[in-house]
N, C-alpha and C positions, 0 to 999 in steps of 0.2 A: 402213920401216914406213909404212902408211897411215896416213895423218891421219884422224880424224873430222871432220864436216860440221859445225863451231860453230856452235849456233841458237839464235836469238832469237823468244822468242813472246812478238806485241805485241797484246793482243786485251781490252777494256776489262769482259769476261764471266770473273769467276774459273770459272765450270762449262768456257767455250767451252775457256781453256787447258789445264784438268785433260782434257780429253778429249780435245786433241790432243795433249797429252804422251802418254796412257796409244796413241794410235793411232801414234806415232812409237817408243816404246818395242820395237815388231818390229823397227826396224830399226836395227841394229848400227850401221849408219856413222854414224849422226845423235847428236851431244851436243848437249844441251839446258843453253846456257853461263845463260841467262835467263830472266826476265818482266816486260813493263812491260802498263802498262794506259792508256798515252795518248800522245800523239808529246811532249810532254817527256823524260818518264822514259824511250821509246825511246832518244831523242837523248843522254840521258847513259850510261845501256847501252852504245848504240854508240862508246862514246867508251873506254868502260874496256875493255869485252866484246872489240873486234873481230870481232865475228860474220859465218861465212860466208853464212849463208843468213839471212833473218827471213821469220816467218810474220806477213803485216801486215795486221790487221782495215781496212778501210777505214771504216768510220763507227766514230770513235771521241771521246770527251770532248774539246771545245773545239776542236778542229782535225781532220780526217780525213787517213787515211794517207798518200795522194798529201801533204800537205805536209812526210811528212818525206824524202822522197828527194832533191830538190836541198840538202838539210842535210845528206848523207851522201857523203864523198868520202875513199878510192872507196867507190861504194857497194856493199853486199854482193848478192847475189843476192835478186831480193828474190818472194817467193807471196803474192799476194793473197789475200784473206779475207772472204766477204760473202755475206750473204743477200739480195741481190740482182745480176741477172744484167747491168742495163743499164749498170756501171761496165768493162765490157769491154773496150770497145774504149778508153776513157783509159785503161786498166790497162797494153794495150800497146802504148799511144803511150808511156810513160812507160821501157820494155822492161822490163817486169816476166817474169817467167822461167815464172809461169803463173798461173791464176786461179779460184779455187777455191770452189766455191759448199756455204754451212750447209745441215743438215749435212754435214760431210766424209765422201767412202764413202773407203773403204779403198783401193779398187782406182785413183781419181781420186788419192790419195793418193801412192800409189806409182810411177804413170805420172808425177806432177811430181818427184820424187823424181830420176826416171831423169834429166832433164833439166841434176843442176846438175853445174858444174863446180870444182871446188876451186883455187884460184890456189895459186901455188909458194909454201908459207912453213913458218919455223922451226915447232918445237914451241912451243906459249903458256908462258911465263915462270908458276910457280904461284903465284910468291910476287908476283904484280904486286898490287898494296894493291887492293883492291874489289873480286879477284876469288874471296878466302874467304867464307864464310858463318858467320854468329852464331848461336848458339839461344837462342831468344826465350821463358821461361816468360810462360803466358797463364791465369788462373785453372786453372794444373795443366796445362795443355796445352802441350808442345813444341813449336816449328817451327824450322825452320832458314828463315833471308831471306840475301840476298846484301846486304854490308855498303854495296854501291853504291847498294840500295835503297830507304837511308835520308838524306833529303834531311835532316831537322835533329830536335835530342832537345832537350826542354823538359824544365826540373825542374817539380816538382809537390807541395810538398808532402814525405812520405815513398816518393814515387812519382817514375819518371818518365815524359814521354809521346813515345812516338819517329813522328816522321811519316816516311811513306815518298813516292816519286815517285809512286805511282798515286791519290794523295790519300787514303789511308785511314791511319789514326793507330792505337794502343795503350798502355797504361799497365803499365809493366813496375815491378815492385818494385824498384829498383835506384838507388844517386843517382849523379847528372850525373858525379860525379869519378871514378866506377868506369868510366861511359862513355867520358869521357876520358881515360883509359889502355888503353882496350880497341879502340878504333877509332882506325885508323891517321893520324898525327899530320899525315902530308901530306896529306891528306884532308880533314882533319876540323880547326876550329877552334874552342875556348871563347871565345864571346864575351860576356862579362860572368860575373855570377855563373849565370845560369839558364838555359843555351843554349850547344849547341853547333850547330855550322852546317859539311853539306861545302861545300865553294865550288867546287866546280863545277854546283854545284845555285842559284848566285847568278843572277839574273837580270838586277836593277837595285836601285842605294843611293841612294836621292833624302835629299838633305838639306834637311828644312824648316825648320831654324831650329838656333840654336849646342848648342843642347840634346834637339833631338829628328833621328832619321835613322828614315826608312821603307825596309826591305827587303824583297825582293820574291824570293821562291824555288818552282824548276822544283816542281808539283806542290802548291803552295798556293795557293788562291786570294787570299787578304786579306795585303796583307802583314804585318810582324812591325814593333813599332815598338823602337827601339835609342835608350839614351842616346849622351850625346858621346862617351863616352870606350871604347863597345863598337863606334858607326860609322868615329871614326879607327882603330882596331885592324883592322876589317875591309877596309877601305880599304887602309892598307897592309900587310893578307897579301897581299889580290886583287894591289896592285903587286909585291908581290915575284914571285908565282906570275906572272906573265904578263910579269913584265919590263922 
């Protein structure tokens, strides 16, 4: 059996993705495994996802595209992304697979298309942790996110507020302990009472004193500040996960 072309769409414009999903949706071979909206939340994507191909915005929040390709090994096939024409020729120093100028026509679409090649691999494991999706109620509104897309969930009150990798946040009716049974446990850890945090979304744990630790995660700007007793916890998951 064919494989589908596993795709990541990394583009920092919720309109730009929804229109190249709906222009990718002709074409049968292409699955669309993702979405990140900045080269962090790419880089943890790539990390769960496996993706064959990404569509990658080059000007994007806090770092541009070019810097996530030497972060990616191997790296997938990679389509530039850009409203502007003169990143060209660094596109294919870089060997980017083609380069694609806003907006996309259909016909340029499908000629880069023609160009990728699929490397020899199993079928994706479904039940690998990050690569289901949650549905999210939003004042009455449904959506489905991908569980990978959620960098850390803060209580709130009789609320709580889940931030994702592209920096945008929501307030879900729901408390923290219902999220921590529902998001997968290797994944995902409770750290204190009001906080759950994925750790692969960790960046850096600076310890400022015996009673305060500053953490720092993919897709937040400010970090989050941690008593003593939620920074040694975090501490040593990170050691146990890495060994």
């Amino acid at each position: 059996m064919k494989l589908p072309i596993r795709t990541l769409i990394v583009d920092d414009e919720p309109p730009a993705r929804e229109r190249l999903t709906a222009l990718l949706g002709v074409h049968s071979q292409i699955e669309i495994v993702g979405e990140a909206g900045d080269v962090e939340s790419a880089f943890v994507a790539c990390k769960h996802l496996h993706p064959d191909l990404i569509f990658l915005d080059i000007q994007l929040p806090r770092a541009s595209g070019f810097e996530l390709i030497p972060r990616l090994s191997p790296s997938p096939a990679i389509i530039f992304l850009t409203a502007f024409d003169h990143y060209a020729l660094r596109a294919f120093e870089v060997n980017a697979l083609d380069y694609l100028l806003k907006p996309i026509r259909p016909d340029r679409l499908r000629e880069a298309l023609t160009r990728v090649k699929l490397p020899e691999r199993k079928e994706p494991n479904p039940s690998i942790p990050g690569l289901e999706t949650i549905a999210l109620n939003e004042s009455g509104i449904m959506r489905r996110v991908f569980v990978l897309s959620i960098s850390h969930v803060q209580a709130a009150d009789n609320y709580t507020k889940v931030h994702f990798l592209d920096g945008s946040s929501t307030f879900v009716r729901k408390p923290l302990s219902e999220w921590e049974t529902l998001l997968p446990s290797q994944m995902f850890l409770r750290v204190g009472r009001s906080l759950l945090v994925q750790l692969a979304c960790v960046r850096t744990i600076q310890m400022k004193s015996r009673s305060r630790t500053l953490l720092s995660l993919a897709g937040t700007p400010a970090p989050l500040e941690l008593g003593r007793t939620a920074g040694l916890m975090l501490r040593r998951a990170l050691k146990e996960t890495c060994g």
